[in-house]
DOKOLGU-362871 format. One line per 10 residues: number of its first residue (from 1); their letters; for each residue z, y, x of N, C-alpha, C. Coordinates in nm, 3 decimals, decimal comma. Each point is the difference from the previous one (the first is absolute). Example, Ala and Ser with C-alpha at 12.3 -4.5 7.8 and 13.67 -1.06 7.14 Angstrom:
DOKOLGU-362871
1> as> 0,780 -0,569 1,319 0,000 0,119 -0,089 0,000 0,120 0,090  -0,072 0,105 -0,035 0,006 0,119 0,082 0,073 0,109 -0,077
This chain:
DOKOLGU-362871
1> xxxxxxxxxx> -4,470 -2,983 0,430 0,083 0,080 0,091 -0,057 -0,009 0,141  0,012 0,119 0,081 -0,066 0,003 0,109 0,093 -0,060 0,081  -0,046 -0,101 0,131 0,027 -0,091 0,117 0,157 0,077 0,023  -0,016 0,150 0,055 0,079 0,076 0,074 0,139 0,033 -0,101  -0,023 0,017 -0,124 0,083 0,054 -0,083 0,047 -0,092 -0,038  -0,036 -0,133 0,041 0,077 -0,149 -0,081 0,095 0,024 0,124  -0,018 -0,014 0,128 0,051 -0,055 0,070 0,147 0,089 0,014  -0,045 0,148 0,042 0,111 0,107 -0,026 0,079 -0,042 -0,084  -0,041 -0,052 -0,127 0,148 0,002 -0,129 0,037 -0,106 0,009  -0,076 -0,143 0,042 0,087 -0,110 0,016 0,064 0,036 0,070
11> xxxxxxxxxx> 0,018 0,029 0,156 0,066 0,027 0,136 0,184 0,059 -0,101  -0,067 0,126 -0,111 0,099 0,056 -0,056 0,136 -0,038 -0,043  -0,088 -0,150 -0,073 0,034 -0,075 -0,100 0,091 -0,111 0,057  -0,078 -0,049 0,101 0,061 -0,071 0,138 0,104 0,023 0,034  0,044 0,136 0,058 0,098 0,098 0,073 0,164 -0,022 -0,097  -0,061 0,036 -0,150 0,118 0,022 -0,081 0,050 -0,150 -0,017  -0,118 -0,103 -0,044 0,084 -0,135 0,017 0,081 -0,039 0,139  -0,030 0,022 0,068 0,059 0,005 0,151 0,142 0,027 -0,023  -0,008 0,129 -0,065 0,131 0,097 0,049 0,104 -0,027 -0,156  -0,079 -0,101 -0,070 0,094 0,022 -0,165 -0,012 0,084 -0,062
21> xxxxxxxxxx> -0,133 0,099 0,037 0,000 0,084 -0,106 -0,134 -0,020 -0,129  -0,012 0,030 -0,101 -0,057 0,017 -0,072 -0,135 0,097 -0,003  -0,078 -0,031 -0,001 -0,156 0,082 0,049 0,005 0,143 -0,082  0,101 -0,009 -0,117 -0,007 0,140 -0,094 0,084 0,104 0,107  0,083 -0,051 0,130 0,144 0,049 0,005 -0,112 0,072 0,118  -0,047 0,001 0,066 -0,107 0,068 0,117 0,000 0,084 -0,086  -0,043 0,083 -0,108 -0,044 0,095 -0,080 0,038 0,100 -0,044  0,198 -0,079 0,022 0,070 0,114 -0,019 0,040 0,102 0,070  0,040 0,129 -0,065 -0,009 0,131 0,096 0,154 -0,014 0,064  0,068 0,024 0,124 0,085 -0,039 0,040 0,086 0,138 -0,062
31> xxxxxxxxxx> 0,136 -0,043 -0,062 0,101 0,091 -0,082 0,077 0,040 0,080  0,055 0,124 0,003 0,168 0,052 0,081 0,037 0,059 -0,128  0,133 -0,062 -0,014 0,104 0,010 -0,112 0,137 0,148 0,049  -0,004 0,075 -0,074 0,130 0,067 0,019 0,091 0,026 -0,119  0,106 -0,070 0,015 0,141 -0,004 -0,122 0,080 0,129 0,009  0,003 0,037 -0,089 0,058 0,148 -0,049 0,115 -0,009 -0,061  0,124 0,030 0,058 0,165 -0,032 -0,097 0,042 0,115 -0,009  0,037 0,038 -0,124 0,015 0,115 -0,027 0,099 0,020 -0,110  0,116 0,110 0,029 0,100 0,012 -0,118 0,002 0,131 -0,045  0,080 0,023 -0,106 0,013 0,174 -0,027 0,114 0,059 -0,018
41> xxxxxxxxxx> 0,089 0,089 -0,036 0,089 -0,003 -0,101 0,086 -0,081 0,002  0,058 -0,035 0,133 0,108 -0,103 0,021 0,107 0,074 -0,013  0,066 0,112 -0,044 0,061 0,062 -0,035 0,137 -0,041 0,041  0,034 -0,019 0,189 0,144 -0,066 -0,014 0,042 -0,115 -0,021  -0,081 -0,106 -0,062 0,052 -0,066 -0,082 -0,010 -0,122 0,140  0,090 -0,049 0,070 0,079 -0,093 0,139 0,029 -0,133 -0,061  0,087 -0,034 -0,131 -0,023 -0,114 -0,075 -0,052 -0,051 -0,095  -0,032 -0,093 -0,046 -0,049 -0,049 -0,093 0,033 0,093 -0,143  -0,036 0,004 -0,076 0,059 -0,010 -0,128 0,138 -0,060 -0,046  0,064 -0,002 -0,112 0,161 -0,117 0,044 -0,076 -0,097 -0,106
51> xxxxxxxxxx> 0,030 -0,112 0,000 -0,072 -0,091 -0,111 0,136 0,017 -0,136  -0,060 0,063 -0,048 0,092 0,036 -0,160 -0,084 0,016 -0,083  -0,127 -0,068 -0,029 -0,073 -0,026 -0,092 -0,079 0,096 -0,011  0,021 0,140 0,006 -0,063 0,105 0,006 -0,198 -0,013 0,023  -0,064 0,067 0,017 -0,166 0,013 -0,028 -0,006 -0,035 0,168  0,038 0,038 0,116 -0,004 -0,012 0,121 0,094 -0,121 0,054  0,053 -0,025 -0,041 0,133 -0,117 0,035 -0,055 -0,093 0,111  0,066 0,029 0,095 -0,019 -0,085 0,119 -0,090 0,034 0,096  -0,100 0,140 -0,069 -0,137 -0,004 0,066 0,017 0,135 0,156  -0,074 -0,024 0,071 -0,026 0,087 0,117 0,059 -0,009 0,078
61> xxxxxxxxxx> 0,069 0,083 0,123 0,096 -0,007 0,093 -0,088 -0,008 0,145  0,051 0,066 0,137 -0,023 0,015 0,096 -0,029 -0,131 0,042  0,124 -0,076 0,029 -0,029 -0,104 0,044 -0,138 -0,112 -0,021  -0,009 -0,016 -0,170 -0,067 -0,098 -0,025 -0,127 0,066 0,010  -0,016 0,145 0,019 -0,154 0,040 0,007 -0,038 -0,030 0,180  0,129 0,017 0,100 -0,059 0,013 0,112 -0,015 -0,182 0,003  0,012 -0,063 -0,022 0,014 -0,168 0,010 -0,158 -0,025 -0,039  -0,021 0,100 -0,120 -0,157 -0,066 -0,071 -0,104 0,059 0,092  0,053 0,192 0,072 -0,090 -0,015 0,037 -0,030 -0,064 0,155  0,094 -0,052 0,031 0,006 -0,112 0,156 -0,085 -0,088 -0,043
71> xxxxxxxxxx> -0,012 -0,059 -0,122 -0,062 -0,147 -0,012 -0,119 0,054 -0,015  -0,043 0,090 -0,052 -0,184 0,092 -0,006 -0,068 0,030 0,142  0,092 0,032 0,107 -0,066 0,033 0,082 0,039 -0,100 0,103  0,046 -0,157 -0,036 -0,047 -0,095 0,086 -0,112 -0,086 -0,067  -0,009 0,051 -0,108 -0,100 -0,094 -0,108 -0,162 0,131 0,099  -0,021 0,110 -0,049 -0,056 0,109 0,045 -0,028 0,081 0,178  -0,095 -0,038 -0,016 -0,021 0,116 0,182 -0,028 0,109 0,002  -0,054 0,118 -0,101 0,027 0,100 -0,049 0,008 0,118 -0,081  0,188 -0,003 0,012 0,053 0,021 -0,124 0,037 0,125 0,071  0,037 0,146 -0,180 0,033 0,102 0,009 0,055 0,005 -0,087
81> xxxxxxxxxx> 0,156 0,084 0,046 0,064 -0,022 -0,064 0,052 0,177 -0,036  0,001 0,012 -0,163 0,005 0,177 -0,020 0,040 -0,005 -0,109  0,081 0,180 0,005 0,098 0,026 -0,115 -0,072 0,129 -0,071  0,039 -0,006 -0,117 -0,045 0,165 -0,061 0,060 0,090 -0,041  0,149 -0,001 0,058 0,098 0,127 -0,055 0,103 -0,051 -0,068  0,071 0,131 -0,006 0,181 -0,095 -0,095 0,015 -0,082 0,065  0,042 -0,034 0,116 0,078 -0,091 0,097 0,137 0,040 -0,031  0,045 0,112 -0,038 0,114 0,034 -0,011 0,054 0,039 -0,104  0,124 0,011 -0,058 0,067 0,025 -0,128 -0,004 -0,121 -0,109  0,165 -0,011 -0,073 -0,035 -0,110 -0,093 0,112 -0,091 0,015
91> xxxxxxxxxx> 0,082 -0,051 0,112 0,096 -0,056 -0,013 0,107 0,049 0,132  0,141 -0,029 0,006 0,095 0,047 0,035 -0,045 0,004 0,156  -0,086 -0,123 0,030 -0,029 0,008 0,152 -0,041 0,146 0,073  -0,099 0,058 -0,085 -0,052 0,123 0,031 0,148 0,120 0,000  0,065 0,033 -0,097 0,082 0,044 -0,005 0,105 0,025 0,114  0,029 -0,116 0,049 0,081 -0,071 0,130 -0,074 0,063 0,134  -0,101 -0,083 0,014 -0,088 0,021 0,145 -0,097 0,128 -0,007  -0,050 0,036 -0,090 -0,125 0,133 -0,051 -0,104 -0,030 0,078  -0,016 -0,125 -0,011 -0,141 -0,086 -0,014 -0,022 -0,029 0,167  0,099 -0,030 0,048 0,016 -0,081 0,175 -0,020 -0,132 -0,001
101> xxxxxxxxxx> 0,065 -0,052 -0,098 -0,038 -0,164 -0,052 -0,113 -0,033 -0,033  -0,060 0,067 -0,082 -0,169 -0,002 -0,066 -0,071 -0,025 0,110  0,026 0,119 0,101 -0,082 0,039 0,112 -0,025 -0,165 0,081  0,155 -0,002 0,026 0,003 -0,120 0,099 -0,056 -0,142 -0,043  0,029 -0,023 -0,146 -0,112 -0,116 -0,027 -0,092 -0,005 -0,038  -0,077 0,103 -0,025 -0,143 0,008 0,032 -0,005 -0,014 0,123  0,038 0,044 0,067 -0,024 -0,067 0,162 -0,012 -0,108 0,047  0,118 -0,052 -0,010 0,022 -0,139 -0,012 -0,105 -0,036 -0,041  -0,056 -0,017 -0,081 -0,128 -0,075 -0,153 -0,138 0,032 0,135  0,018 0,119 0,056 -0,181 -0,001 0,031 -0,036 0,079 -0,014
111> xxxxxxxxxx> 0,019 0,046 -0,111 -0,067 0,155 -0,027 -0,126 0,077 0,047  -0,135 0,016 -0,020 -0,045 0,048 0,073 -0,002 0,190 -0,047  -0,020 -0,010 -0,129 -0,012 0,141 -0,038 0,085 0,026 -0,120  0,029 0,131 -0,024 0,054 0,038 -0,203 -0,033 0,174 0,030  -0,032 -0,004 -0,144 -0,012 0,151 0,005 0,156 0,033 -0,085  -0,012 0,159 0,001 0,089 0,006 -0,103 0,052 0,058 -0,093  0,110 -0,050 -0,119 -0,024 0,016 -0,092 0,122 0,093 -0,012  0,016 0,091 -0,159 0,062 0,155 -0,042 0,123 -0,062 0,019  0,037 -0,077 -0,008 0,161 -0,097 -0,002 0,036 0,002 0,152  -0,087 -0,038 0,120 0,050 0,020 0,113 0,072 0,120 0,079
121> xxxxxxxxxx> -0,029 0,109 -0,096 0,069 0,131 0,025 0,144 -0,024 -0,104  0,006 -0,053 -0,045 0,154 -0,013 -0,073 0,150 0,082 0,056  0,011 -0,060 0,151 0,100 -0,003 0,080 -0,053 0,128 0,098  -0,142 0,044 -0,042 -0,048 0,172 0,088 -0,044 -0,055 0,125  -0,108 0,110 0,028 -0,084 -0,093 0,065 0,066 0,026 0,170  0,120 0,040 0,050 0,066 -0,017 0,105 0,040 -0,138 -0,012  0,050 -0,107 -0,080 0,053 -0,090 0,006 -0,118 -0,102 0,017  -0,128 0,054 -0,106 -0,107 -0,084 0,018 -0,078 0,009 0,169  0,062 0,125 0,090 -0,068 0,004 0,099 0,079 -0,104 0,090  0,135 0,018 -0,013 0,088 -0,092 0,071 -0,005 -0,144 -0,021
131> xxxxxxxxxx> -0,003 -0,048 -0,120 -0,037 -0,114 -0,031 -0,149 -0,049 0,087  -0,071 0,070 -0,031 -0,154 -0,021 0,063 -0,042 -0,119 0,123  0,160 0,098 0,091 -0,031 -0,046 0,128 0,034 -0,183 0,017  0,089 -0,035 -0,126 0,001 -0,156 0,051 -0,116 -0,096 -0,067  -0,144 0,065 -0,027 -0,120 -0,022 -0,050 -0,069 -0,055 0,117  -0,060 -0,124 -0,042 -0,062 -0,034 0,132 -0,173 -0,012 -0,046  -0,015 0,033 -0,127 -0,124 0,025 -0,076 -0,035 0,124 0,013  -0,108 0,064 -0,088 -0,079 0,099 0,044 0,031 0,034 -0,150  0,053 0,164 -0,027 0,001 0,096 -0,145 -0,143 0,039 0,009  -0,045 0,002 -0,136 -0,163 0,046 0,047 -0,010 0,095 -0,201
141> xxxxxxxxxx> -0,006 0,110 0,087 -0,027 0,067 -0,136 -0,108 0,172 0,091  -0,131 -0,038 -0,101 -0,093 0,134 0,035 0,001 0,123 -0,051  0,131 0,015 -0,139 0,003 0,128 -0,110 0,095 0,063 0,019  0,079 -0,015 0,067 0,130 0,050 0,075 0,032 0,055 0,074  0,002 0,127 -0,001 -0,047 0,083 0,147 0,212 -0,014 0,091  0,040 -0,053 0,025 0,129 0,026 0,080 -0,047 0,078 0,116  -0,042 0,141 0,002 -0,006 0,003 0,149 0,154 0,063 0,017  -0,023 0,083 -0,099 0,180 0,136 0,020 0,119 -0,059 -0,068  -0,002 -0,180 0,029 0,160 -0,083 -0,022 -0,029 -0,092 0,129  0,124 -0,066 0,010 0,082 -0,072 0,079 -0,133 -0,122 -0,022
151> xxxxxxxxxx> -0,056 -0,021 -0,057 -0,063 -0,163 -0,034 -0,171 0,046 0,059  -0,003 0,099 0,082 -0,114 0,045 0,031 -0,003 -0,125 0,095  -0,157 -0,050 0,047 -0,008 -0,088 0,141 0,062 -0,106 -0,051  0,054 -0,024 -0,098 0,065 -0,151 -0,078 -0,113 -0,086 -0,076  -0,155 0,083 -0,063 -0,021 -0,068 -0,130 -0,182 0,034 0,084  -0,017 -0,128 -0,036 -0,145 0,002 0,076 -0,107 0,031 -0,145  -0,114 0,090 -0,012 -0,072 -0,015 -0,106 -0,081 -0,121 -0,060  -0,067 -0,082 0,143 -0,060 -0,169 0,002 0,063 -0,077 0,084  0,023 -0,112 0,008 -0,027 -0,070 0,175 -0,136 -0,128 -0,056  -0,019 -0,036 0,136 -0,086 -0,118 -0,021 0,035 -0,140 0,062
161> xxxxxxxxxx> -0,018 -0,097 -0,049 0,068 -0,124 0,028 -0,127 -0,110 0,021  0,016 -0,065 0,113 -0,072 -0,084 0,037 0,038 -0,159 -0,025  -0,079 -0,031 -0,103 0,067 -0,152 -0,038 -0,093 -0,140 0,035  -0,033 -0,031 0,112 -0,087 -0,072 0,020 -0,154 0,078 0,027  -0,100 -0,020 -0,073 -0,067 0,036 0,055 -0,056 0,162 -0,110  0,138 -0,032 -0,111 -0,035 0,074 -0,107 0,066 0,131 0,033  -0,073 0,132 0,037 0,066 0,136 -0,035 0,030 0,082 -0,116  0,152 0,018 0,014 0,020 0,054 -0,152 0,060 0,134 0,018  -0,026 0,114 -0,118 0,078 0,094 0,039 0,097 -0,003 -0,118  0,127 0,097 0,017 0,063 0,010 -0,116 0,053 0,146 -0,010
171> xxxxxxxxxx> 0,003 0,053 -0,104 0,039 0,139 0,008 0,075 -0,014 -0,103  0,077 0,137 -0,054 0,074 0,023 -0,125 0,050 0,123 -0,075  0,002 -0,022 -0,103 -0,024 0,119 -0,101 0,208 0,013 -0,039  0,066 0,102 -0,053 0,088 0,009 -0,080 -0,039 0,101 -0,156  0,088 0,001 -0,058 -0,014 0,071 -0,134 0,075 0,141 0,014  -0,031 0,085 -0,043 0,040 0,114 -0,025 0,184 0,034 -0,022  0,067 0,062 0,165 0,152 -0,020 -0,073 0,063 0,144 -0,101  -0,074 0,083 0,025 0,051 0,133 -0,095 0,022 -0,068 -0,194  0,121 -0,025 0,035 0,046 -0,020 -0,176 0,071 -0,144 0,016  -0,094 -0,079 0,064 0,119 -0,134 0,035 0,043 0,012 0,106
181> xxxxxxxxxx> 0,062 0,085 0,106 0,071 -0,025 0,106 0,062 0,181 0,009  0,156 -0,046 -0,006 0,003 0,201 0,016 -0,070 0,044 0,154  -0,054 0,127 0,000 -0,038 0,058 0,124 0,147 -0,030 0,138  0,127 -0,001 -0,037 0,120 0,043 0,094 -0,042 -0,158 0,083  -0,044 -0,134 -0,052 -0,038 -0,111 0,034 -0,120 -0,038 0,102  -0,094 0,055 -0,017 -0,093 0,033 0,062 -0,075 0,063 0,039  0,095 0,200 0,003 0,005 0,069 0,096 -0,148 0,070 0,012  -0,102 -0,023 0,119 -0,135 0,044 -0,007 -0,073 -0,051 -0,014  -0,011 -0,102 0,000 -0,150 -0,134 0,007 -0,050 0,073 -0,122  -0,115 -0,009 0,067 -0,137 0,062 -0,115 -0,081 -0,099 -0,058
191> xxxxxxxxxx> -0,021 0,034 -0,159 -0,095 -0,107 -0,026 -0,138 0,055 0,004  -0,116 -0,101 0,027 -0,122 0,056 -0,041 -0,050 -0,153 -0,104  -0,120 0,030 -0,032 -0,094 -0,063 -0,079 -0,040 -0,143 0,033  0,062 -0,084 -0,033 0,011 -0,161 0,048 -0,163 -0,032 -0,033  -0,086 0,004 -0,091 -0,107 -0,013 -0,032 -0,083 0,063 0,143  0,002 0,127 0,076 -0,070 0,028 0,082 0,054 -0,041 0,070  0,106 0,017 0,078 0,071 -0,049 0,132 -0,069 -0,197 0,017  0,011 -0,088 -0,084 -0,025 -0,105 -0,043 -0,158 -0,015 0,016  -0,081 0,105 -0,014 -0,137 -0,012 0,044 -0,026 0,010 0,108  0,079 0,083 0,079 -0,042 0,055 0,180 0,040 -0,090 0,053
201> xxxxxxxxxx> 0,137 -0,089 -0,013 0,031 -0,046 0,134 -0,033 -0,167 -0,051  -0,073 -0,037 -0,157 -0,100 -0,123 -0,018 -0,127 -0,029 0,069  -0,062 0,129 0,028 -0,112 0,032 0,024 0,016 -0,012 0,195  0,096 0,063 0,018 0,031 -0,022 0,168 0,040 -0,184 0,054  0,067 -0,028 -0,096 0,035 -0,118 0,005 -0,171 -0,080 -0,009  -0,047 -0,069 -0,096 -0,116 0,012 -0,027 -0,102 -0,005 0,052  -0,052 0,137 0,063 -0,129 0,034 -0,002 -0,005 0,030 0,134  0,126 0,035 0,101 0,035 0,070 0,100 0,100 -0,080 0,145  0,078 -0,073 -0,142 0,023 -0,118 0,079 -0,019 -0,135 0,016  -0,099 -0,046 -0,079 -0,067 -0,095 -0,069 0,096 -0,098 -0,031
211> xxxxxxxxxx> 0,108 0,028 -0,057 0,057 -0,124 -0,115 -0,071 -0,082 -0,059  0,033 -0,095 -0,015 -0,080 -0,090 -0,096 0,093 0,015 -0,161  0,096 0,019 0,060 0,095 -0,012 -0,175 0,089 0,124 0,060  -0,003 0,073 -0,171 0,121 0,153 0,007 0,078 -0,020 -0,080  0,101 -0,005 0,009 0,152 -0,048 -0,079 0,042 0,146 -0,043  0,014 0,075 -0,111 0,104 0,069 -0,015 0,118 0,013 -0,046  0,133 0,023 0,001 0,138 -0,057 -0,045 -0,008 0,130 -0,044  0,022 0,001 -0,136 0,035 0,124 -0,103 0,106 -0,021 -0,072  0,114 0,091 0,001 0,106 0,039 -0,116 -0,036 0,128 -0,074  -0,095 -0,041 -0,073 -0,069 0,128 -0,097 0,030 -0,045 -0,112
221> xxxxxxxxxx> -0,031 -0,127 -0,079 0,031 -0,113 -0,111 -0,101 -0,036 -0,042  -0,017 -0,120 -0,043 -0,123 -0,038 -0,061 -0,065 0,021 -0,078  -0,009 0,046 -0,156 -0,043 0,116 -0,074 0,104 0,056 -0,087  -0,067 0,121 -0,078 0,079 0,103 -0,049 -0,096 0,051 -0,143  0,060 0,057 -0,133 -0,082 -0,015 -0,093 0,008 0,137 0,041  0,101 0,065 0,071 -0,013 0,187 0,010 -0,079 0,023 0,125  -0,020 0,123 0,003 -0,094 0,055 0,093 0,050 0,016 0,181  0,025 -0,117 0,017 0,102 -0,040 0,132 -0,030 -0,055 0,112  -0,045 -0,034 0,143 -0,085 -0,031 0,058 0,039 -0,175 -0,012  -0,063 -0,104 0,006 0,057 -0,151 0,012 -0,086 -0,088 0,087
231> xxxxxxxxxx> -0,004 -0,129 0,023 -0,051 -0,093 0,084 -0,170 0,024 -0,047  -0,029 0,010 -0,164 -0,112 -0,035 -0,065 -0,097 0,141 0,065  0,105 0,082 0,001 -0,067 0,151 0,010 -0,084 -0,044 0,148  0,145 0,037 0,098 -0,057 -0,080 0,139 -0,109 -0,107 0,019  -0,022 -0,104 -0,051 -0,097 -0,083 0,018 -0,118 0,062 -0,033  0,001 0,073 -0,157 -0,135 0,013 -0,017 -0,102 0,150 0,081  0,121 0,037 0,030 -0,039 0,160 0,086 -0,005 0,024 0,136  -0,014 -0,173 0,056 -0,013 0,037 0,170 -0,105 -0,088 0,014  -0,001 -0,025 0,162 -0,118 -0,088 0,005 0,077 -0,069 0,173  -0,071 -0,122 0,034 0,048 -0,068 0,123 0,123 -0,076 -0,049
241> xxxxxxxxxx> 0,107 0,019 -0,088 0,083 -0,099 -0,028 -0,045 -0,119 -0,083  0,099 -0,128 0,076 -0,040 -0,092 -0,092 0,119 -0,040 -0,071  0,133 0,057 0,076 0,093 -0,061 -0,113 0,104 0,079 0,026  0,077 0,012 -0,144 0,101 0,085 -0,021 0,132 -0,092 -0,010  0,105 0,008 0,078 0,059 -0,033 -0,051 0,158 0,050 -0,007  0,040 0,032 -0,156 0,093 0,129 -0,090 0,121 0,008 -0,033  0,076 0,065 -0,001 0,113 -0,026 -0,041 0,056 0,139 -0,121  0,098 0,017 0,001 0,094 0,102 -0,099 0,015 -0,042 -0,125  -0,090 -0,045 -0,057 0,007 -0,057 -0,130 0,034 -0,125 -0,075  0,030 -0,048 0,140 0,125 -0,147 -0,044 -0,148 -0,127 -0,117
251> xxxxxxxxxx> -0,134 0,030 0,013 -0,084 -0,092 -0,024 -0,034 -0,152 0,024  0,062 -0,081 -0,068 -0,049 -0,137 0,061 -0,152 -0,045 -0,030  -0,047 0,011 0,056 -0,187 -0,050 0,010 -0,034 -0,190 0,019  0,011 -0,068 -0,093 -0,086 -0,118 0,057 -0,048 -0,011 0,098  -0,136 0,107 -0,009 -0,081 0,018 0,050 -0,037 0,080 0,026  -0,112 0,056 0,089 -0,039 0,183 0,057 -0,093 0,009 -0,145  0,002 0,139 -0,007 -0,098 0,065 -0,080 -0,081 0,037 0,109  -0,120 -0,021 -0,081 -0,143 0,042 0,097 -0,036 0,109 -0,057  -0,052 0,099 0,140 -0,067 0,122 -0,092 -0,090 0,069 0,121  -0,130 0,034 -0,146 -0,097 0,042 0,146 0,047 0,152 0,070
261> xxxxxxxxxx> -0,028 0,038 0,133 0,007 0,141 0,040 -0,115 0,043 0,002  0,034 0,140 0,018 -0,105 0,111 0,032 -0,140 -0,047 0,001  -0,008 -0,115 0,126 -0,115 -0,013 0,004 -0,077 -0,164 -0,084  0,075 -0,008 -0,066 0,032 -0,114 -0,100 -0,034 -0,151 0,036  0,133 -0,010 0,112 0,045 -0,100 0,093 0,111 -0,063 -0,078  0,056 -0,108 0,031 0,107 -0,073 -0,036 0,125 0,083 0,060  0,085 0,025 -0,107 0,159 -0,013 0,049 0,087 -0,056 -0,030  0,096 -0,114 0,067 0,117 -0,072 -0,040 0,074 0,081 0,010  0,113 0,028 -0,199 0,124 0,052 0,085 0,110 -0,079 -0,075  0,074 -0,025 0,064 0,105 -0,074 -0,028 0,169 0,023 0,045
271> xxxxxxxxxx> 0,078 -0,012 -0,102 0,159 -0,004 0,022 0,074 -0,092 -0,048  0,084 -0,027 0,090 0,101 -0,084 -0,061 0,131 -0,007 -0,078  0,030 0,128 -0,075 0,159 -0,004 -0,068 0,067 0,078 0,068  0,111 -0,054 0,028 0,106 0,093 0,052 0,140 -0,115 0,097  0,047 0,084 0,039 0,139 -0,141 0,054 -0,044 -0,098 0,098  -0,125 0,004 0,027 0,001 -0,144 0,092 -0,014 -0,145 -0,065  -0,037 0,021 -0,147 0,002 -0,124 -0,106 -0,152 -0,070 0,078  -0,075 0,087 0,023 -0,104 -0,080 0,014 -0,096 0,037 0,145  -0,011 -0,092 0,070 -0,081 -0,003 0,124 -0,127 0,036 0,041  -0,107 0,130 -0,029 -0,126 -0,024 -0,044 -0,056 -0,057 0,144
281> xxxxxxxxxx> -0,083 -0,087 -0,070 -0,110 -0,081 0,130 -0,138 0,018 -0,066  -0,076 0,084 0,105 -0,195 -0,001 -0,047 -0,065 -0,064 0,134  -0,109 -0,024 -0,041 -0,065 -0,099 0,131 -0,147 0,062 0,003  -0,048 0,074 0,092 -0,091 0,040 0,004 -0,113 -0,063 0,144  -0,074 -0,144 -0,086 -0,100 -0,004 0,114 -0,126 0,027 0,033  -0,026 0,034 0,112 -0,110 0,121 0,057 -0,123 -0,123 0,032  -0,101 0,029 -0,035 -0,140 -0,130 0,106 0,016 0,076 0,164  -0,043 -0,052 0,096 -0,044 0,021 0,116 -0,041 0,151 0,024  -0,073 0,032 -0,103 -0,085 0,149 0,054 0,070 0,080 -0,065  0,131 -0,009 -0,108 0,077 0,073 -0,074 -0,083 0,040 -0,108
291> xxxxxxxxxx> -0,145 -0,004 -0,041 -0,073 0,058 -0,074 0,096 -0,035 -0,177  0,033 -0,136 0,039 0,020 -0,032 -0,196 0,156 -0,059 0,040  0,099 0,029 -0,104 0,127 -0,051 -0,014 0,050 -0,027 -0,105  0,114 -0,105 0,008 -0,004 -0,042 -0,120 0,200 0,015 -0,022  0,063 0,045 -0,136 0,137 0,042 0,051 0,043 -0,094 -0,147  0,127 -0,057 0,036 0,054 -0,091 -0,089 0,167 0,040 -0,006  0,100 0,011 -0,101 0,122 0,021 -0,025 0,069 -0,144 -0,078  0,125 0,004 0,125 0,101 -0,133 -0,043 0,152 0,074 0,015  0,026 0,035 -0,101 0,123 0,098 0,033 0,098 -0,074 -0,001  0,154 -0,014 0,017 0,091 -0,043 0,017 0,140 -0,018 -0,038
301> xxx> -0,008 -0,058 -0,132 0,168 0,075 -0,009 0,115 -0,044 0,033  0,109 0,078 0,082 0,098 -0,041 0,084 0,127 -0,072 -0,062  -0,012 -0,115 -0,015 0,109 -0,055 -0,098 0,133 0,008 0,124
């Protein structure tokens, strides 16, 4: 070994015993972590389950989800926290308030984003505009044209969120309401093509605004054996997203299904059920230059 190159790596070697570190630990690429909490299809549902033995007994509830997710984001430095539709309809609460309660504890909780889902028009989307306003999160849906209703200037197509040093965008897709929602409910909102809409403003996000990670919150459903648009469709027919995450179809996922896109890239997409039973948590950490990431799922269920 040459004089100069001994001395450099002892000095190295030196440094880390100094400091307690391990000579392998210099080597490593320095990580930024961002935690992803995410629900779907909470459909109303304010308490628990009743414990009567039943398949759900005891499980979910406002409370014990906003408690878990307090303890994540003192455990976590940054966390995002997002919904994918059906916030509303499903138990008497909705009925009562027409989804003012929903509104307000998602608030409460943090909330940063939800898109939304054919159920939030339930109560017509005047009530959903009124409700809106005690939202302290961001509606984010890109297929939805509201310009000629009341909810126009309410529903952003992306926003972008700065979590440390990690930029993320998030946008969101809904499903088609002609057949599940009468027209008298939601009035004019126009649908267009979640698959294209979902490419333009990935690609702006992306390529335009240099995200490092593109979140999309879809209530389309996760797949379909009929000829129907779903999460699988979406993943494999766009490009710039890295993760989907779905609701309408009341799916509990372990784990994300991976699937390549367009340009035959990785996509996580993942859902959690329905009710608030379960907490989804993904952990996506980035190296230094963002070039390579690595994404891990510990989901949660709300006893």
């Amino acid at each position: 070994m040459k004089r100069r190159t001994f001395i450099r790596q002892g000095g190295l070697v030196s440094f880390g015993l100094a400091t307690g570190l391990h000579h392998t630990d210099l080597y490593k690429p320095k990580m930024s972590t961002l935690t992803i909490l995410h629900t779907n299809d909470v459909h109303s549902r304010i308490e628990a389950f009743p414990k009567d033995g039943s398949r759900y007994s005891g499980l979910g509830g406002a409370a014990k989800r906003a408690s878990l997710i307090d303890k994540i984001r003192k455990e976590q430095d940054n966390v995002l926290l997002l919904d994918a539709g059906d916030m509303f309809q499903g138990t008497p609460y909705f009925n009562f308030f027409g989804g003012e309660l929903e509104f307000k504890l998602m608030s409460q909780m943090k909330y940063d984003a939800a898109t939304i889902g054919n159920h939030d028009f339930d109560a017509g989307i005047d009530t959903l505009h009124k409700q809106a306003k005690q939202a302290s999160f961001e509606l984010i849906n890109c297929n939805y044209d509201f310009s000629n209703t009341v909810m126009n200037g309410q529903v952003k197509p992306y926003k972008v969120y700065q979590k440390g040093d990690i930029k993320v965008g998030v946008l969101g897709v809904g499903i088609e309401l002609d057949s599940l929602v009468p027209q008298s409910l939601y009035k004019e909102t126009q649908y267009a093509d979640p698959i294209k809409q979902a490419n333009k403003y990935a690609q702006i996000l992306k390529q335009d605004m240099g995200c490092h990670y593109v979140i999309c919150l879809s209530h389309l459903g996760y797949k379909y054996k009929e000829n129907k648009v779903s999460d699988h469709d979406l993943a494999a027919q766009t490009s710039n997203i890295d993760l989907i995450l779905g609701g309408h179809t009341h799916t509990f996922l372990k784990k994300p299904t991976i699937i390549g896109n367009a340009n035959g890239k990785q996509v996580h997409v993942n859902q959690v059920g329905w009710a608030g039973i379960v907490l989804g948590q993904m952990q996506v950490s980035f190296e230094k230059n963002f070039k390579n990431k690595c994404v891990s799922c510990n989901p949660k269920v709300i006893k």
